[in-house]
C-alpha positions as CSV (number, residue, x, y, z in Angstrom):
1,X,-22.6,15.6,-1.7
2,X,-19.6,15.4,0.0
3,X,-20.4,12.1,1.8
4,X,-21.2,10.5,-1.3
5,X,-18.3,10.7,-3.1
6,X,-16.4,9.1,-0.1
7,X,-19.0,6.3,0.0
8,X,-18.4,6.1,-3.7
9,X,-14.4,6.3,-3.0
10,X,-14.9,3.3,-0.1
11,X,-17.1,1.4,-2.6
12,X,-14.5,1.8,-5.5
13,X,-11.8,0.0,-2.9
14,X,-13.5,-3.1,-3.9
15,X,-13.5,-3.0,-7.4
16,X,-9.6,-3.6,-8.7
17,X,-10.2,-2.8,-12.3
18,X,-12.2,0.6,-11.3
19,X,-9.5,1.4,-8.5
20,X,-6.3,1.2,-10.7
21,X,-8.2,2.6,-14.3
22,X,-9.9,5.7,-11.7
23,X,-6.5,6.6,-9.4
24,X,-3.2,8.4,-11.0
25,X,0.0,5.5,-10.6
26,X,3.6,6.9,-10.4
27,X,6.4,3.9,-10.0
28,X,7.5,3.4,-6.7
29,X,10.4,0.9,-7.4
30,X,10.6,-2.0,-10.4
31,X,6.8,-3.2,-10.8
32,X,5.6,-1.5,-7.5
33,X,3.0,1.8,-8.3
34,X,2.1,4.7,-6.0
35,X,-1.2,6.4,-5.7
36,X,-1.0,9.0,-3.3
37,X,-4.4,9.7,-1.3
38,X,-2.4,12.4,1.1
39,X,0.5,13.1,1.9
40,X,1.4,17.0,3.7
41,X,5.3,17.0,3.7
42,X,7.8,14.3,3.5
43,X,7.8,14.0,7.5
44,X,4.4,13.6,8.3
45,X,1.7,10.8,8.1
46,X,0.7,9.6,4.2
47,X,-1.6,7.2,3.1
48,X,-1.6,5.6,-0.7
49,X,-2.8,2.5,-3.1
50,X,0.0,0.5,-3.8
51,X,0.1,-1.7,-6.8
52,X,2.1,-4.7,-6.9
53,X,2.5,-6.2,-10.8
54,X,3.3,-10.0,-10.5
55,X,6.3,-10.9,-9.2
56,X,7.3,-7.7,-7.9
57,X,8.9,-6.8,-4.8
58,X,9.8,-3.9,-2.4
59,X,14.0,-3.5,-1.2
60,X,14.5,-4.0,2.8
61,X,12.9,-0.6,4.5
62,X,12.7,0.3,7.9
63,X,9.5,2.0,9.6
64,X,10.1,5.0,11.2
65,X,6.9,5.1,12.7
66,X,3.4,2.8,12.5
67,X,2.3,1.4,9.2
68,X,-0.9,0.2,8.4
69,X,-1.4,-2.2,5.0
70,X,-4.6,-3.4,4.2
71,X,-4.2,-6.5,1.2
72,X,-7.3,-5.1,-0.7
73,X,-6.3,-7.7,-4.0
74,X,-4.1,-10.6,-4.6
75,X,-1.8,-11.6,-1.9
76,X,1.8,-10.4,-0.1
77,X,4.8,-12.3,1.1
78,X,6.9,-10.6,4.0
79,X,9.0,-13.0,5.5
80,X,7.6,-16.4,6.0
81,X,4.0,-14.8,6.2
82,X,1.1,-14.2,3.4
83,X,-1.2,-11.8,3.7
84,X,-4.5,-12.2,1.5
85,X,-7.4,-9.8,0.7
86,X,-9.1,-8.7,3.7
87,X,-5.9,-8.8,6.0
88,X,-4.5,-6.1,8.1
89,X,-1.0,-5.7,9.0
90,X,0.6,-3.2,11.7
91,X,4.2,-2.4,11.9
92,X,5.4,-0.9,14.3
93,X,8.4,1.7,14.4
94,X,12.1,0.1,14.1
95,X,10.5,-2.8,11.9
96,X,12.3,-3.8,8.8
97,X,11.5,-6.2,6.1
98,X,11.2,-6.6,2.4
99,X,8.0,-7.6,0.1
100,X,7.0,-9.6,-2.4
101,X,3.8,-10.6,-4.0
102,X,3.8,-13.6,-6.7
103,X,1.0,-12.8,-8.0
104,X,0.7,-8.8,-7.7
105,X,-2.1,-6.9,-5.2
106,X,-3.5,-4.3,-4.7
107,X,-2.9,-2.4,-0.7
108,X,-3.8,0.6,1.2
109,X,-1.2,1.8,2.9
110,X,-1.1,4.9,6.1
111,X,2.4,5.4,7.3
112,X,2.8,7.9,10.2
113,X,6.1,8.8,9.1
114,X,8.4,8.2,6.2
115,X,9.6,5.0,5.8
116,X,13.7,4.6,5.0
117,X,15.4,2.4,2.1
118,X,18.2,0.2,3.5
């Protein structure tokens, strides 16, 4: 039984209406949501949905260790670069930058370590 609900979980990534109406949102900053998948203590790895409404962004962070965003919906702006559905982006530690997505997405997000507000 256990395998099948994490089939069913995998499945669900690809369904945004099912993802956001089944998972439990808390506000990360001004139109950016948290849904926290794991997370043991505030210094070891974490890995959550993150909902971007449109025309939200995320303040300048640093990582303190790897990242790993996967654009599941809609599309992100770091920098000069969009990421779309289906892309994969690795930060690596001592990497800043801020985010923005015009027209809101939908990411999964595993951070080895915290990341820090600038």
């Amino acid at each position: 039984m256990e395998n099948k609900l994490d089939v069913l979980i995998v499945n669900a990534l690809f369904d945004k209406e099912a993802l956001l109406a089944q998972r439990t949102w808390s506000p990360l900053c001004e139109g950016v949501f948290s849904s926290v998948i794991y997370e043991s203590d505030s210094n070891n790895p974490k890995a959550a949905f993150l909902h971007y409404l449109p025309g939200a962004s995320v303040p300048e962070h640093q990582h303190v260790g790897i990242e790993h965003i996967l654009i599941l919906h809609g599309s992100q702006i770091d920098g000069d670069k969009i990421y779309t559905a289906g892309t994969l982006v690795i930060h690596g530690p001592d990497t800043h930058h801020n985010l923005k997505s015009p027209e809101g997405c939908v990411a999964l997000g595993i951070w080895q370590k915290p990341v820090m507000f600038i």
